[in-house]
N, C-alpha and C positions, 0 to 999 in steps of 0.2 A: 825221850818218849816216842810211839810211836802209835800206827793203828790199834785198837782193840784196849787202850787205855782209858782210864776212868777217872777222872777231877772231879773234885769238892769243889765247889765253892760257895764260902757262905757270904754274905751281905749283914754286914755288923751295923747297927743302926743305933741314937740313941733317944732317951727321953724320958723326962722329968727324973734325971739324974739314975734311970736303970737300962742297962743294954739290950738290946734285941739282935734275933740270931733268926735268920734265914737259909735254908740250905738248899741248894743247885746242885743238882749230880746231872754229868754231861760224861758220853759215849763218843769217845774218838773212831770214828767209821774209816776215818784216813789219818796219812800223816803228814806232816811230821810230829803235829802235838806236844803245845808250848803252853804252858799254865799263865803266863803272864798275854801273850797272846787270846787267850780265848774268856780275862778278866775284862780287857779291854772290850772285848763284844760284849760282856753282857753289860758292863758297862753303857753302851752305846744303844744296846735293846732292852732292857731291862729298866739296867735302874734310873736313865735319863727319862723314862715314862713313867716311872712313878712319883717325880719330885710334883708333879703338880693334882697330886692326888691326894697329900699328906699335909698336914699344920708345920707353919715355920715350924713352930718347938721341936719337930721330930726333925732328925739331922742323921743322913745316910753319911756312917763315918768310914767306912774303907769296905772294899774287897778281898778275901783271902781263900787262897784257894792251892791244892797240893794233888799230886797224886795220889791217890788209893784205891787205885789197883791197876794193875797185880801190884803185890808186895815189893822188895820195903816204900815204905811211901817215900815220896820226895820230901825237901824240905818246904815251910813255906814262904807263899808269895803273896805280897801284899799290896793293894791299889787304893791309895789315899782316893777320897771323895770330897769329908766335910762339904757336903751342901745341906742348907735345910730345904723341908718341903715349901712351897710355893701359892697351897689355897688360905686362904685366908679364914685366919678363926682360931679359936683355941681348942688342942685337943681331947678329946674324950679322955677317961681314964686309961694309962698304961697296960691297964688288964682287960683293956676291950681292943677288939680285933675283927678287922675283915677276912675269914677265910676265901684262900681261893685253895679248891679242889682239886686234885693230881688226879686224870682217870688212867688208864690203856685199857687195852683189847681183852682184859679177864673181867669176870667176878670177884667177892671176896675184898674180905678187908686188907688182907696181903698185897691188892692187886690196886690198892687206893692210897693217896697221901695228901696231905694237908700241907698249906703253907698259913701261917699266922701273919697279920700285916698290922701292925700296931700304928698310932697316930695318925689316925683322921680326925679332919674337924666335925667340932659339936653340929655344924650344922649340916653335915654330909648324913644324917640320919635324922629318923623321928620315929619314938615310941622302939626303939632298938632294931628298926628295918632302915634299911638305905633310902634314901631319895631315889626316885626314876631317875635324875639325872646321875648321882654320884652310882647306881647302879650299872647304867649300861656304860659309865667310865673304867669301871672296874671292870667288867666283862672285856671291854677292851683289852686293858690291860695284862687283865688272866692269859690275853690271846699271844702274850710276847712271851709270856711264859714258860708257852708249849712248841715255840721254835727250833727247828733246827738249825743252830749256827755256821757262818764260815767265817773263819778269823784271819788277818792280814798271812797269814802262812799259808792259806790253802788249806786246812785242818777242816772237816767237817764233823760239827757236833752233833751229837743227838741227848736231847732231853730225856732222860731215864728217873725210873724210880731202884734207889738201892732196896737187895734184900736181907744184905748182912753177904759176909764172910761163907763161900761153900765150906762145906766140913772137911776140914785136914786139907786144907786150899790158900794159898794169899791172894783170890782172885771171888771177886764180888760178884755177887747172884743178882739180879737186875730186870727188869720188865720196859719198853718204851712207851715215855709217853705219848699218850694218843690226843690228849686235849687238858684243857685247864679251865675252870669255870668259877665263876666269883659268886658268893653266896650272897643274895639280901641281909641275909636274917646275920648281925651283927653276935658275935662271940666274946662270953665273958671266960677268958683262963686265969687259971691259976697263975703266981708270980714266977714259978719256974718252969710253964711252961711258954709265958709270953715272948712272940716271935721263934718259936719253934714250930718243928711240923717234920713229920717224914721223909 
């Protein structure tokens, strides 16, 4: 791998027996660019800040993340977790969700993405808005989100939104992101879309 390289990585989660799927797109600005390397970080910034956000029941079950892009992708790489969350409470239903919002420097809904965060506790909301307190936890949070990484290699990441595949290309269209913002107001998705987002 090298500069100018682009990793998936999703954060697989579970709960009341169905999976949740979170996705990470990071911008290798340097290199050398190591996918296991830079799980490790979000590891360490990411998903270590959200165990105390989330109901035991919901259990952060691995990291996986690969090249894609430029083409052919790598194989993938995978970082055991198994932890559950840590607030205390039973959680909401699986098809409720905290978004936190992907922005950057455009307009347009191209220029926007969503992340779904399933398994909070019943009592981190009321009337389907967040509490003051599990709100500005979450804003917190949203803020690791929109990091730029460095991972034990020297690799610096950047937080991007994918656009898809340029046309007649194996090299991905992309925006950075500029900030990440946690919504109050509590989302009810559909079953296949829960823990998905842009």
């Amino acid at each position: 791998m090298a500069a100018g390289d682009i990793v998936q990585a999703r954060m697989i989660g579970s709960l009341h027996g169905q999976l949740t799927v979170n996705r990470f797109f990071y911008y290798a600005t340097t290199g050398p660019g190591n996918v296991a390397s830079l799980l490790d970080r979000i590891k360490t910034n990411v998903v270590i800040n959200i165990y105390g956000l989330l109901s035991p029941e919901f259990t952060v079950v691995r990291l996986e993340g690969q090249r894609v892009s430029p083409k052919p992708l790598t194989f993938l790489t995978t970082l055991a977790i198994n932890l559950p969350g840590t607030l205390t409470g039973a959680s909401v239903p699986s098809s409720v969700a905290v978004v936190v919002a992907k922005h950057t420097n455009f307009a347009g809904r191209k220029y926007r993405g969503r992340f779904f965060f399933a398994g909070i506790p019943a009592s981190s909301h009321a009337n389907s808005l967040l509490t003051t307190t599990a709100a500005t936890a979450w804003q917190t949070f949203a803020g690791f989100c929109d990091d730029n990484l460095t991972d034990v290699d020297g690799t610096q990441w950047e937080p991007i939104l994918s656009h898809g595949y340029v046309p007649n290309t194996d090299v991905l269209s992309y925006t950075p992101i500029t900030q990440c913002v946690a919504s109050s107001v509590l989302r009810n998705q559909r079953r296949r879309q829960v823990g998905r987002g842009k």
